[in-house]
N, C-alpha and C positions, 0 to 999 in steps of 0.2 A: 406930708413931705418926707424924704429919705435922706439920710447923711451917709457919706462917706464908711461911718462906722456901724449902721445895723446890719445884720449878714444875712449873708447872699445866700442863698440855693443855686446849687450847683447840678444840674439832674445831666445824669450818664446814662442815655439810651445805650445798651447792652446785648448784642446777643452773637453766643458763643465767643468771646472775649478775653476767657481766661488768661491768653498768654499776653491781652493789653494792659487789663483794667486794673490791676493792682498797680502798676507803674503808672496808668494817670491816674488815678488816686491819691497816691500817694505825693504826686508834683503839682495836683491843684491844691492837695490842703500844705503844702509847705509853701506856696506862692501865698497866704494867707488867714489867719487867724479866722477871719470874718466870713470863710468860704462853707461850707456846709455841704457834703456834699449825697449826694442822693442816686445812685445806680439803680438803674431799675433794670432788672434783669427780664429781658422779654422773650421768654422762653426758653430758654437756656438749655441744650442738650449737654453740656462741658459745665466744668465746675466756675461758670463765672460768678454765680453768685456769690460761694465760700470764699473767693481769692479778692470778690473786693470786699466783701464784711471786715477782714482780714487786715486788708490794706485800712481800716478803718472808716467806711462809706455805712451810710444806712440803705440797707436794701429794699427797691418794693421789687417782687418777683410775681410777676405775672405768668397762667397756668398755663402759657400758651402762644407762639410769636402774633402779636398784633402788629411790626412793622413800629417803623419810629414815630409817627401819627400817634400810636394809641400807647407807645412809649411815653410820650410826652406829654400827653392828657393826661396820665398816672400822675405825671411830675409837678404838672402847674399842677393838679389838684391837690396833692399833699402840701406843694406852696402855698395856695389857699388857706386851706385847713390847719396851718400852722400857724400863720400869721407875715409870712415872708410876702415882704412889697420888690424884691427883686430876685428875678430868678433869669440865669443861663444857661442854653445847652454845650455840654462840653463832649465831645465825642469820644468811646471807649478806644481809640484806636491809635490816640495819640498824635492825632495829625494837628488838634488845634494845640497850641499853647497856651499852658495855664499863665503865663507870664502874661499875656495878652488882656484875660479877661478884666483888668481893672480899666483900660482902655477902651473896651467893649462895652462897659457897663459904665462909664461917661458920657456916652452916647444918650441915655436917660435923662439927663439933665435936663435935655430939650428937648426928646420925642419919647413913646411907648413904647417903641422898637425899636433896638441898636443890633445892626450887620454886622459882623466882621466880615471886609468883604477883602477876597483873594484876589481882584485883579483893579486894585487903584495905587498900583506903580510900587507897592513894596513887596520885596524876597521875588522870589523866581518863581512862583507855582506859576504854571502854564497848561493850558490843553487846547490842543490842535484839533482840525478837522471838525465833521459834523456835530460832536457834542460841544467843541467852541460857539459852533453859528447858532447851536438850539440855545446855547449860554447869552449872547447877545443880545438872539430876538425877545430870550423871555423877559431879560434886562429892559429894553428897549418897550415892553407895551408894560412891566411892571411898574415901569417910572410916570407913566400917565398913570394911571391910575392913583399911586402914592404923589404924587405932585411932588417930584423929587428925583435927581437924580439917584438911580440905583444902575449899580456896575456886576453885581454879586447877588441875583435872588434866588439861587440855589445852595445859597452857606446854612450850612447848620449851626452854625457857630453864629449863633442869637442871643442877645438879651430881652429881655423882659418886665416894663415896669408894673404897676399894679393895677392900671386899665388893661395892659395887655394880658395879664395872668387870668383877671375876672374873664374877659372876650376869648382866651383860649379853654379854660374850661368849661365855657361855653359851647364853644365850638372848634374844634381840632379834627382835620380828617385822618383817619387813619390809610386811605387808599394811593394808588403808587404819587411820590414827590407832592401828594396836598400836606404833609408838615410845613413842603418851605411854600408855594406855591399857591394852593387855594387857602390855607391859616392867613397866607399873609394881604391874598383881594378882598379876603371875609373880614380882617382888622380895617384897613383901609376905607371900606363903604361902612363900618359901623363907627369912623371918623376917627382914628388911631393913627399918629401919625410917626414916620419911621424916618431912620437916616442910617447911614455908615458910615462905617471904620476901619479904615485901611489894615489887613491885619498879614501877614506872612504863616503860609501853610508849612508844614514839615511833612515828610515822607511816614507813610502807617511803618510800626517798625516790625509785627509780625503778619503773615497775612499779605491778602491781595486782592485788592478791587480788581472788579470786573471791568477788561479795557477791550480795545481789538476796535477794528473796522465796522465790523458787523456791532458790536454791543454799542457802538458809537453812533451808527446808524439807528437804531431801534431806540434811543437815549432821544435821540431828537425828535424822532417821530410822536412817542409817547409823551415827553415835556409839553409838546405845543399842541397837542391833544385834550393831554392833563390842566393847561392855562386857559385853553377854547372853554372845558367844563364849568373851570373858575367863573370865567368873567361871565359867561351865561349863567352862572346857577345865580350872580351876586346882581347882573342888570333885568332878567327877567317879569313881570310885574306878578305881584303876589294875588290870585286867584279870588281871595276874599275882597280885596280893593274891588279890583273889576266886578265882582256881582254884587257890590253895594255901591257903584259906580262911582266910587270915591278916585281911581285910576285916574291920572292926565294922560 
């Protein structure tokens, strides 16, 4: 069991960052004693990884961008390997609030995986158009499968208890949106169970996600692609069943 007081693991997927990561650094460990936090710099052409050591973070610096997948397989597995029964991801870029995370990480109490999720009625974050409808459908077939409503299955802003940490380093894809996406049908059928938490987004404060028509279009098309992969790779029947005719 976990209390309130053992500390967290806090892992900062990372890359090119510099002008974020020392500022959320710096406001998740002042949000708590108990936070820990752990950048992992994923390839990094700019000095992100000096500005969060700096900001006081432990760094793993990977030789090479792997994408937030193999980000965060770095990160539960140093969780592991230390002995941390909870761990969340906190994004370099300043959009989640470290205010948040104690909230977040309540959501443990009764599942494996706690959401922060962006659209159950609090703060204003909104997104229109086709990456809203690809937001929905994936919501809408991720909730069967978790036996649960879910509003938010593209948050990065997750927690982690310590069935979830052993199942992610496990298995964690590193290929486009399987962090939130195929991590989270691969928890679910290895019987992990999740819930959310309403949580209020903030604007990235340097920098700029990629938006427009066209990147909105292609965001959808790919997600529900990327979700088709999921639920096929995780319902499929396992090859050795069937030729020892163990299969139903």
């Amino acid at each position: 069991m976990t209390s309130p007081a053992d500390p967290v693991l806090v892992i900062v997927p990372a890359w090119n960052e510099e002008l974020n990561v020392g500022a959320t650094v710096r406001e998740i460990r002042r949000a708590g004693s108990e936070y820990h936090v752990a950048v992992v710099d994923d390839g990094s052409s700019d000095a992100t990884a000096k500005v969060a050591r700096e900001a006081g973070a432990v760094v793993l610096s990977l030789p090479f961008n792997c994408g937030v997948g193999g980000a965060m397989r770095t990160g539960f597995t140093y969780a592991q390997r230390h002995g941390y029964r909870r761990a969340i991801q906190v994004d370099a870029d300043g959009q989640h609030n470290p205010s948040d995370i104690e909230r977040v990480l309540g959501g443990l109490e009764y599942a494996d995986i706690s959401i922060g999720a962006r659209f159950s009625d609090v703060g204003d974050y909104e997104v229109r158009g086709p990456r809203r409808w690809a937001m929905v459908f994936l919501a809408s077939v991720l909730s069967r499968v978790a036996h649960t409503r879910l509003t938010d299955v593209t948050s990065g802003f997750r927690a982690a208890g310590p069935r979830a940490i052993d199942q992610y380093v496990r298995y964690y894809p590193a290929e486009y949106l399987g962090d939130t996406l195929d991590s989270l049908v691969a928890a679910c059928h290895a019987g992990l169970t999740v819930t959310q938490i309403p949580v209020a987004m903030r604007q990235r404060v340097h920098g700029r996600p990629s938006q427009g028509p066209i990147g909105s279009t292609v965001y959808l098309l790919r997600s529900v692609f990327a979700l088709s992969l999921a639920v096929m790779r995780r319902t499929r029947p396992d090859r050795r069943s069937i030729a020892d005719g163990s299969a139903t």
